[in-house]
N, C-alpha and C positions, 0 to 999 in steps of 0.2 A: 487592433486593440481599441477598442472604446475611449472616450479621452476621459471616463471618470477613472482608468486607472492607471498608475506609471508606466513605463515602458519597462519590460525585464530586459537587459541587454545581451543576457546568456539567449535568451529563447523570446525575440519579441513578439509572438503571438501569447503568451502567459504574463497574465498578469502581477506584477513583484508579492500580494498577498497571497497567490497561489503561490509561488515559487520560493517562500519564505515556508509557507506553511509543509510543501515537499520535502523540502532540507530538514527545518527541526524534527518532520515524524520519521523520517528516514536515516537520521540520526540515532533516534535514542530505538529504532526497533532496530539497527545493528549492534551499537551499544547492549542490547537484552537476548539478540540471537548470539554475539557473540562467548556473554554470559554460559546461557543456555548450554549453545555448542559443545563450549570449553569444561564444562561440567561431566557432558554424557561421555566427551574425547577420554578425560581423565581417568573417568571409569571403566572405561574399554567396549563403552554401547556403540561400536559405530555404527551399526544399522540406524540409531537413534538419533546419531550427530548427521547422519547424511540425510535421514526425512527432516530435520530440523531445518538442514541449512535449504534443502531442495525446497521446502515450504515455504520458506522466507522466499527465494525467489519468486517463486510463480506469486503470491501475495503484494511483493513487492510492482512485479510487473501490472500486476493488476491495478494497482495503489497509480501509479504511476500515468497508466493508461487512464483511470479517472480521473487522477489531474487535468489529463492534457484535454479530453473530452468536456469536463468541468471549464477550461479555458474555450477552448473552442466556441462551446455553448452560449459564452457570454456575449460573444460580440456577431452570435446567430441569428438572422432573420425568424422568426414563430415558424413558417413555412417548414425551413430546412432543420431546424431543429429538433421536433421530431424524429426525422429521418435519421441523425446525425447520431439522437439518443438510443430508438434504436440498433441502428446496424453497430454500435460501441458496445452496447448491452450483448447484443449474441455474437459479436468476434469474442469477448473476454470470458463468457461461459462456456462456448466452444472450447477457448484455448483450455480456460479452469478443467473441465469435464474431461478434457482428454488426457490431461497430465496427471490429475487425477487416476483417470480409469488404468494409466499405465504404472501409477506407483501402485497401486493395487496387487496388480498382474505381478509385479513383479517384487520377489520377493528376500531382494536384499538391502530394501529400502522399511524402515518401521513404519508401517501406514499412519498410526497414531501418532508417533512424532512429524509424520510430513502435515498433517491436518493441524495440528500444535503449533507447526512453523505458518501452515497458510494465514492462521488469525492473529499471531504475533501484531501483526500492521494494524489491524483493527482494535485487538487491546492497546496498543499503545494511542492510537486516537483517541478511542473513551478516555484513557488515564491522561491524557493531555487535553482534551477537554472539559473534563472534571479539574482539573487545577486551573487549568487558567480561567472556568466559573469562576470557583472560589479565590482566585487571586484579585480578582476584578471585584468580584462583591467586597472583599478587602480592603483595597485601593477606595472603593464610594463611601468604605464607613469612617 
């Protein structure tokens, strides 16, 4: 780790801003799958609660894997980096594309709700992005 950032003690090759930042989105996109879930449960969709929660994972792992590639990167020579961004980029579309092509296939899973769960991680990024803008512009006026 580079010394412009702390040490994370859980995982000291990630930097405590990345490792802060994993926790709160990972956080509040269980918090909203859990929502979500417990909505379609109630109703008796469970094709819908299992593409829900099965999308959260694969999303999640994906979210996760860019963390770590995200860290990695930081404290990467230009050379290796490249290579590093590559072969991260086609392991994570691989894994996406195939778990993908088997909720498809398979048809006791809601395709639409596994797809709903994969971007969950990503709207919660935008929506936590967006607030903490406007919390900051906030905080300068």
């Amino acid at each position: 780790v580079s010394n412009d950032h702390e040490k994370n003690e859980m995982n000291p090759t990630e930097p405590i801003e990345i490792s802060s930042y994993r926790r709160r989105i990972t956080g509040k996109t269980l918090i909203l799958t859990g929502i979500l879930g417990s909505i379609f449960a109630l109703i008796g969709m469970w094709d819908w609660t299992l593409g829900i929660v099965l999308g959260l994972s694969i999303g999640m792992i994906n979210f996760f894997l860019l963390c770590r590639q995200t860290a990695r990167l930081a404290d990467s020579p230009a050379n290796k980096a490249k290579g590093i961004m590559i072969l991260g980029h086609w392991m994570r579309y691989l894994l996406i594309g195939s778990v993908v092509y088997l909720v498809y296939k398979k048809n006791s899973v809601s395709f639409p709700a596994f797809l709903i769960g994969m971007v969950l991680v990503y709207a919660v990024i935008f929506i936590d992005g967006f607030w903490k803008t406007n919390q900051d512009k906030a905080a300068q006026s």
